[in-house]
Backbone as a printed PyTorch tensor [residue, N CA C, xyz], in Angstrom:
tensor([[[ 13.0880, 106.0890,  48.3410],
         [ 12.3570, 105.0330,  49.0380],
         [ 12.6780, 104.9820,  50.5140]],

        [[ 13.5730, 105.1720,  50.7890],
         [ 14.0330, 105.8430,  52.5940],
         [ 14.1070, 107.1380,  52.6430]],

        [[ 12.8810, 107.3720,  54.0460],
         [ 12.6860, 108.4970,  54.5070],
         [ 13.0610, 108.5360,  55.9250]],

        [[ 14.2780, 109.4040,  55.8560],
         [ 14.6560, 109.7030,  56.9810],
         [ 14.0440, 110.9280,  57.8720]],

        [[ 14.2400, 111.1320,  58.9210],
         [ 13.4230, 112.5220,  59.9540],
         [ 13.6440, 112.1290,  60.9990]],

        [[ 13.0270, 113.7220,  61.6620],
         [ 13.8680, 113.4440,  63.3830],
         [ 14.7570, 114.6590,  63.6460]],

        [[ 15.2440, 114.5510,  62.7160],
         [ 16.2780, 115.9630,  62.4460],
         [ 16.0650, 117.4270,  63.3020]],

        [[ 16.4950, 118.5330,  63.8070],
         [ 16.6940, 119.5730,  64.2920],
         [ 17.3970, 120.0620,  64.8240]],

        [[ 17.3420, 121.4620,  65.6170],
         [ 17.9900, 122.1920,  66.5120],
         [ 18.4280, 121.5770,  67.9970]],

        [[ 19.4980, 121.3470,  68.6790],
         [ 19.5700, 121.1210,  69.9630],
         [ 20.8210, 121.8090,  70.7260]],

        [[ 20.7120, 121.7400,  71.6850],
         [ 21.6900, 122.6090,  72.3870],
         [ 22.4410, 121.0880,  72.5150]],

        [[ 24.0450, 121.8790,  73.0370],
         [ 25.1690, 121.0330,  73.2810],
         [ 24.5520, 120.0150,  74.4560]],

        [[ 24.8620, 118.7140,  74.3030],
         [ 24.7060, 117.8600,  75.4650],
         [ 23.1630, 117.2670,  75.1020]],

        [[ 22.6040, 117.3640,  74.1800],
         [ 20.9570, 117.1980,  74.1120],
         [ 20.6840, 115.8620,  73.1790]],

        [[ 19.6570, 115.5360,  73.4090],
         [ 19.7710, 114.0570,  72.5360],
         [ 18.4200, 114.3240,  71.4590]],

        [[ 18.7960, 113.5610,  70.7540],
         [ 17.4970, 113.0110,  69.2790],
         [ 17.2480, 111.8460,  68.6630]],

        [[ 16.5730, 111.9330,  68.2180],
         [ 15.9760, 110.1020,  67.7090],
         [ 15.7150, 110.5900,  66.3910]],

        [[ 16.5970, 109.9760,  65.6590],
         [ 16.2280, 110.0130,  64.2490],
         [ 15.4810, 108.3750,  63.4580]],

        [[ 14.5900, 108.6320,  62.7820],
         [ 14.0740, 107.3960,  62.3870],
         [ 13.9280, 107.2500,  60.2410]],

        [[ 14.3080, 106.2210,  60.3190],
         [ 14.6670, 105.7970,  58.6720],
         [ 13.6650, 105.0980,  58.2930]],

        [[ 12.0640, 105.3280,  57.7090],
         [ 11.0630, 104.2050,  57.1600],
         [ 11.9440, 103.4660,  55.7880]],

        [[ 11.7680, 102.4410,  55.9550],
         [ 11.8930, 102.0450,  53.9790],
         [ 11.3150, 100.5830,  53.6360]],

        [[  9.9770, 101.5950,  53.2620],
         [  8.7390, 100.3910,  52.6580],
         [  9.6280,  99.2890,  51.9290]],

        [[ 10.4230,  98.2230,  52.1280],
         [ 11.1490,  97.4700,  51.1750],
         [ 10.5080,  96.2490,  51.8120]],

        [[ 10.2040,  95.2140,  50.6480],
         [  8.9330,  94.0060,  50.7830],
         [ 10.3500,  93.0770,  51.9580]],

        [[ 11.8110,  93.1460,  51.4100],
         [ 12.6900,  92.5380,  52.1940],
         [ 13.4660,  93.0570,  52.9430]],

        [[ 12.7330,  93.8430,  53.9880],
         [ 13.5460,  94.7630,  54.7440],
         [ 14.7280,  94.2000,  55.9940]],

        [[ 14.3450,  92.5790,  56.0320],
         [ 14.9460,  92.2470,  57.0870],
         [ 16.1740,  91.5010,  56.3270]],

        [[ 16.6400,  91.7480,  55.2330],
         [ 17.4480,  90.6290,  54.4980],
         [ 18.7660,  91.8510,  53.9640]],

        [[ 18.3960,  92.9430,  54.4330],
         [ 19.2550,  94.0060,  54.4820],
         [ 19.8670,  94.6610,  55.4920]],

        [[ 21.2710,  94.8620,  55.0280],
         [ 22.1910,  95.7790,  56.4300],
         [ 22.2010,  97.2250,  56.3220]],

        [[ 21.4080,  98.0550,  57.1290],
         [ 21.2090,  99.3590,  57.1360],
         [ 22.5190, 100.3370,  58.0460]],

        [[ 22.6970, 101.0930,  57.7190],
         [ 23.6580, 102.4570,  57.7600],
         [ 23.1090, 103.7160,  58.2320]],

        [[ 23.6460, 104.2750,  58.9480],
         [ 23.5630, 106.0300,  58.7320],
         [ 25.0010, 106.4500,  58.5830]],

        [[ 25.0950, 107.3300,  58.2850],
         [ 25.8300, 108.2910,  57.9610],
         [ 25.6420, 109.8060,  57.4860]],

        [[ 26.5300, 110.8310,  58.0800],
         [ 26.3420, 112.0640,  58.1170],
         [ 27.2090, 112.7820,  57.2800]],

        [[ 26.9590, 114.0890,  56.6540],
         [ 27.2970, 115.1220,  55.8590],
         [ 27.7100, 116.4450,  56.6640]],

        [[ 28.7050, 117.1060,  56.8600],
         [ 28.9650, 118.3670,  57.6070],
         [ 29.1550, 119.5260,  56.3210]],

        [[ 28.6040, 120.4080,  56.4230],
         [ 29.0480, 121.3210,  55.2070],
         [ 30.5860, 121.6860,  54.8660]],

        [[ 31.1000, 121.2080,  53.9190],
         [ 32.1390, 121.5510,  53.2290],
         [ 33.1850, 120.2240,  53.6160]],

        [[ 32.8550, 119.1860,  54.4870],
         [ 32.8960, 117.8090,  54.5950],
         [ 32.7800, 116.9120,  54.0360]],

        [[ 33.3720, 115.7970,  53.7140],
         [ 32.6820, 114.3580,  52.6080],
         [ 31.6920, 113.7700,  53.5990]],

        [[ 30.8930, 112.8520,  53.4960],
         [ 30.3040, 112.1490,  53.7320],
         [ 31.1400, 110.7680,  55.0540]],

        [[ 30.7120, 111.0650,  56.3080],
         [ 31.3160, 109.8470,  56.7430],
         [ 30.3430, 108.7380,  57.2850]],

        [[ 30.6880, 107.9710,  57.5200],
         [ 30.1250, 106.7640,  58.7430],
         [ 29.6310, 107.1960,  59.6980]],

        [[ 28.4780, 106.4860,  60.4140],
         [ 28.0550, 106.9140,  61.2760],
         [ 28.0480, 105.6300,  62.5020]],

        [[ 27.0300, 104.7800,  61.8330],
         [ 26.4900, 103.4760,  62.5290],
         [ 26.2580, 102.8390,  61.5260]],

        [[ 26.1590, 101.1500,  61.5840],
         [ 25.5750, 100.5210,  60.8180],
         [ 24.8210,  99.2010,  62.0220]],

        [[ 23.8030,  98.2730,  61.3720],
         [ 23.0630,  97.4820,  62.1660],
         [ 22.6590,  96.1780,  61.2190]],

        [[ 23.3000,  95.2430,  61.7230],
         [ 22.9490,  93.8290,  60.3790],
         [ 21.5090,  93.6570,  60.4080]],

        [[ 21.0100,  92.4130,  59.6170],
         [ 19.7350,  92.0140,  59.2820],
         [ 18.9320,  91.7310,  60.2640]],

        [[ 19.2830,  91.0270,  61.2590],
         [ 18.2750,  90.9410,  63.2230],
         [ 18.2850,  92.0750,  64.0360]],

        [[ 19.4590,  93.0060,  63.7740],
         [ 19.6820,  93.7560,  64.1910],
         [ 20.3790,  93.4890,  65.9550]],

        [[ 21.1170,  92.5280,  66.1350],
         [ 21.8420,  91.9170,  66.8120],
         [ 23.3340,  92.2500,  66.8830]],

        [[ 23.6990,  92.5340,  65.5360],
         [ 25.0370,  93.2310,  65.2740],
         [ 24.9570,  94.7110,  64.5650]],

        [[ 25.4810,  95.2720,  65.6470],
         [ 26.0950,  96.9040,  65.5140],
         [ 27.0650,  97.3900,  65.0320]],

        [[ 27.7130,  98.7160,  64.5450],
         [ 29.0440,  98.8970,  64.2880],
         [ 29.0230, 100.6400,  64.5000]],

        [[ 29.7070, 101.0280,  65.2840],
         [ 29.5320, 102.2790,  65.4150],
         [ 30.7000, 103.2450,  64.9650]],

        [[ 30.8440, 104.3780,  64.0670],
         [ 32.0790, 105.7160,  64.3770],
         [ 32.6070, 105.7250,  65.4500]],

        [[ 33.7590, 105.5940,  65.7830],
         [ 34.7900, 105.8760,  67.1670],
         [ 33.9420, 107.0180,  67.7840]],

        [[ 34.0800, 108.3250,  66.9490],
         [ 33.4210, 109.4180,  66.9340],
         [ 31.9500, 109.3340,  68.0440]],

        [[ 30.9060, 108.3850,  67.9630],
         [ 29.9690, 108.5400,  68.5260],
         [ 29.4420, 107.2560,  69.1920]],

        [[ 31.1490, 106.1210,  69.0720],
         [ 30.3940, 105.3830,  70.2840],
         [ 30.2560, 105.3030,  71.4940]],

        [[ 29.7380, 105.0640,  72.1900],
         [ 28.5060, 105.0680,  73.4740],
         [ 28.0220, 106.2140,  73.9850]],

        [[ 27.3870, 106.9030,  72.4270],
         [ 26.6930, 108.1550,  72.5090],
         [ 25.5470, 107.8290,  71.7540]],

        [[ 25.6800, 106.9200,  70.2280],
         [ 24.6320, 106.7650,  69.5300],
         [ 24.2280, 105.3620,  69.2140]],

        [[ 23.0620, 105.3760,  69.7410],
         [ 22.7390, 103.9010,  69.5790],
         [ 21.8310, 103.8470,  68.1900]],

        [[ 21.9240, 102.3070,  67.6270],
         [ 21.1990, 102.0220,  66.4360],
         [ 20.2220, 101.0910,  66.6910]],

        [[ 18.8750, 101.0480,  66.4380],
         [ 18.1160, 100.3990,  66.7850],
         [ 17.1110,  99.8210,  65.1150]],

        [[ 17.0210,  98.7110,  64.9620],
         [ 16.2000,  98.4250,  63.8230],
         [ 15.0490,  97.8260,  64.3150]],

        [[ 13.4730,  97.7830,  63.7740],
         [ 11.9980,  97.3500,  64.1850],
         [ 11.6850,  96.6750,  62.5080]],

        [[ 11.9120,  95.4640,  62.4170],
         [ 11.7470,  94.8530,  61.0780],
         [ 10.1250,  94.6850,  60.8370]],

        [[  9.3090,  94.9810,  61.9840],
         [  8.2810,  94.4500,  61.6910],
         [  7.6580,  95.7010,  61.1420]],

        [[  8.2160,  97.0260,  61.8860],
         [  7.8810,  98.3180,  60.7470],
         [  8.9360,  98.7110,  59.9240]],

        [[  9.5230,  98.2310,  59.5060],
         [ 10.7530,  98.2350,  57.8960],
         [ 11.1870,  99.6820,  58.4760]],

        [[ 11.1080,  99.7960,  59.9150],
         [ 12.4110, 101.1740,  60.5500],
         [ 13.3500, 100.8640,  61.0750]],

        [[ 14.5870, 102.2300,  61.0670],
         [ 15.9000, 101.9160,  61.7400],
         [ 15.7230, 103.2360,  62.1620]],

        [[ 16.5780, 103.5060,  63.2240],
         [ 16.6040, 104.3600,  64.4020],
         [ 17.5740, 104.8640,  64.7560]],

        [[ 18.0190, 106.1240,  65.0840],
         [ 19.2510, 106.2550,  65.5820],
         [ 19.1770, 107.3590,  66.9930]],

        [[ 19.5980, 106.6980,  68.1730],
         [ 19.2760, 107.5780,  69.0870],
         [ 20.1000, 108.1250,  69.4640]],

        [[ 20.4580, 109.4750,  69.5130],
         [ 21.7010, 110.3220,  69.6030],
         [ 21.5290, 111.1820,  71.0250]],

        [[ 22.5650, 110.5660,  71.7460],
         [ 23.0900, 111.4610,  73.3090],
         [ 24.0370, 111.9440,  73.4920]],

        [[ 24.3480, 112.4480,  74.1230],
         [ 25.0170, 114.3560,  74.4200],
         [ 25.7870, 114.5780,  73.3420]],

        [[ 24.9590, 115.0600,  72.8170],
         [ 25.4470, 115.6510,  71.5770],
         [ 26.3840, 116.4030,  71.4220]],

        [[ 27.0420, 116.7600,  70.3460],
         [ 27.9570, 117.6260,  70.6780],
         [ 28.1790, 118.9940,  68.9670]],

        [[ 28.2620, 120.0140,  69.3870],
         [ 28.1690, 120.6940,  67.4560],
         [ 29.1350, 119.9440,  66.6290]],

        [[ 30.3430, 119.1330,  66.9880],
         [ 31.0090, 118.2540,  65.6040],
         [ 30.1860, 117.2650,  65.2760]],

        [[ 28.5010, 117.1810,  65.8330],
         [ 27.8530, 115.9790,  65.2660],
         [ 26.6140, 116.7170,  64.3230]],

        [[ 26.9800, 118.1290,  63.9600],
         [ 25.8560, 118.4980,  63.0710],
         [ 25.7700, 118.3880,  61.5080]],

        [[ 25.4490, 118.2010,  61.5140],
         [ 25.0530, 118.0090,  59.5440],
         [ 24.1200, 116.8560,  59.1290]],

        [[ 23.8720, 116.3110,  58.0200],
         [ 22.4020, 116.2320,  57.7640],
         [ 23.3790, 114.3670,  57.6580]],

        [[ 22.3650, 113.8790,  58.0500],
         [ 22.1740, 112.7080,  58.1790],
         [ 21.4420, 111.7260,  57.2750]],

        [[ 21.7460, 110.7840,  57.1100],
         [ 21.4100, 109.6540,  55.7470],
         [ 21.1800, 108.3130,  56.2490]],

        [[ 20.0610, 108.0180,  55.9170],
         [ 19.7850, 106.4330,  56.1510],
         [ 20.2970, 105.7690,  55.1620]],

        [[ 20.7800, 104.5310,  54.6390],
         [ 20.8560, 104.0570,  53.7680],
         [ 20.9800, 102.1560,  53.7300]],

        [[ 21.1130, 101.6440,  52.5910],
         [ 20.6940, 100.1780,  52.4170],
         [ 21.9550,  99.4550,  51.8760]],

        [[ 22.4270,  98.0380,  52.3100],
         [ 23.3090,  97.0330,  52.0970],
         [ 22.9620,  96.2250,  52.1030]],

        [[ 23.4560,  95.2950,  50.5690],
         [ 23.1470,  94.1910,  50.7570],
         [ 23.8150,  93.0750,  51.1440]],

        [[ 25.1020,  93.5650,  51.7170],
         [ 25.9610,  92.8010,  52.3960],
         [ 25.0820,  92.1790,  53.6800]],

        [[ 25.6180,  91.0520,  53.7760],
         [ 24.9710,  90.6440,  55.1640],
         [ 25.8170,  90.2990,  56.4890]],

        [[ 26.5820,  91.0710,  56.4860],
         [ 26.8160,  91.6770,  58.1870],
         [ 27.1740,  93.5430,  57.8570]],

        [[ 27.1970,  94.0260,  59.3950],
         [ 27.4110,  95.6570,  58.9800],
         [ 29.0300,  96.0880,  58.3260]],

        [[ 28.7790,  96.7060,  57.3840],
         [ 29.6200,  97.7710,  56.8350],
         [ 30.1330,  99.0680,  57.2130]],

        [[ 30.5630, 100.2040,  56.7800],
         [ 31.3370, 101.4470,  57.2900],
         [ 31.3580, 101.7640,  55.4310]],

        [[ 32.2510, 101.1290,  54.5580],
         [ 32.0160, 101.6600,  53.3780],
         [ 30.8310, 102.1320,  52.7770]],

        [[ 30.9450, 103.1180,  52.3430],
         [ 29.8710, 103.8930,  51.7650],
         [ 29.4080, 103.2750,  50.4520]],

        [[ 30.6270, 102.9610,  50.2670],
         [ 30.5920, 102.4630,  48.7060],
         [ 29.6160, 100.8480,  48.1470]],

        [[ 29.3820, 100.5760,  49.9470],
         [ 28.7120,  98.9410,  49.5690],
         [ 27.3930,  99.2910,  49.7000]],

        [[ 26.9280, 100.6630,  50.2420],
         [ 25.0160, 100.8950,  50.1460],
         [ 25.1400, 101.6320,  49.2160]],

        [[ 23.7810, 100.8470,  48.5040],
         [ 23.4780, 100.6640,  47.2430],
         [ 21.9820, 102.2640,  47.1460]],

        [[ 21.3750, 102.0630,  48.0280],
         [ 20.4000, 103.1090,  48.3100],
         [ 20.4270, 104.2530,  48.8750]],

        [[ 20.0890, 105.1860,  49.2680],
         [ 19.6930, 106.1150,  50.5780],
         [ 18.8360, 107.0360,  50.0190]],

        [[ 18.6290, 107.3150,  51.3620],
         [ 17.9230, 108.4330,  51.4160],
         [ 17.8540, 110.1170,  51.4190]],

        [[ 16.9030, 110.5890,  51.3590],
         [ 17.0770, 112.0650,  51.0540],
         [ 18.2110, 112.9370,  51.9150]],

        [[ 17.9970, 112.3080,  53.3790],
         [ 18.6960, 112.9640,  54.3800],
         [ 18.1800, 113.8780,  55.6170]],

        [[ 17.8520, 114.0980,  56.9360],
         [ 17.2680, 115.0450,  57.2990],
         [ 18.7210, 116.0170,  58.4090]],

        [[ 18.4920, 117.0020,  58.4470],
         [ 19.8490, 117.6670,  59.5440],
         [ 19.6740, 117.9010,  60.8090]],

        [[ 20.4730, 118.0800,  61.1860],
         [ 20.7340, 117.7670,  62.4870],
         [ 21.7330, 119.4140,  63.0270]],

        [[ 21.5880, 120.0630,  63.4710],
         [ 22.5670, 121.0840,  63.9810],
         [ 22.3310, 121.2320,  65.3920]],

        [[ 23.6900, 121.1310,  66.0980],
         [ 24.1210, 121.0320,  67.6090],
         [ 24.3390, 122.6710,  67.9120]],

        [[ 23.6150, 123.0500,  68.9090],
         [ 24.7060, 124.1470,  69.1870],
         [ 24.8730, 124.3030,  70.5130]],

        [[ 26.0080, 125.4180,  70.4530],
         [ 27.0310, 125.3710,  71.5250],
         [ 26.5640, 126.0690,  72.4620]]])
């Protein structure tokens, strides 16, 4: 039910906008996530963004590189990624909380999505 995209090739230093649809009738009553996959990696944190999308929470890793942006009125979340770097490649995951402020545990979104990737190069 979340479709993430946006995903591709970029050289080191290059930015992307990844975007998360998820047709959900209560999209604004949920705290949305990304988080990324590196091959042969677990799954970490990325960003998360509460229900107004007023409160943020970002990876040490990529803050004030990646911003999170949510549009409740199109049930999207956003992630805009600057100067990139290749430790930020692997495939990326939107996903859903029903906690109501942002999270980092993986373990509290309940949903996600397929995933789309992302590879930096050097």
């Amino acid at each position: 039910q979340l479709q993430a995209s946006g995903g591709g090739l970029v050289q080191d230093g290059g930015s992307l906008r990844l975007s998360c649809v998820a047709p959900l009738r209560t999209f604004g009553s949920y705290t949305m996530g990304w988080f990324r996959q590196a091959p042969g990696k677990e799954r970490e944190f990325v960003a998360s963004v509460g229900r107004s999308g007023g409160n943020t929470f970002y990876a040490d890793s990529v803050k004030g590189r990646f911003t999170v942006i949510r549009d409740n009125a199109n049930t999207t979340v956003h992630l805009q990624m600057n100067s990139l770097k290749p430790e930020d490649s692997g495939v990326y995951y939107c996903a859903r909380s029903r906690r109501t402020t942002v999270v980092s545990d993986a373990r509290l979104y309940d949903l996600w999505g397929q995933g789309t990737e992302v590879t930096v190069s050097s």
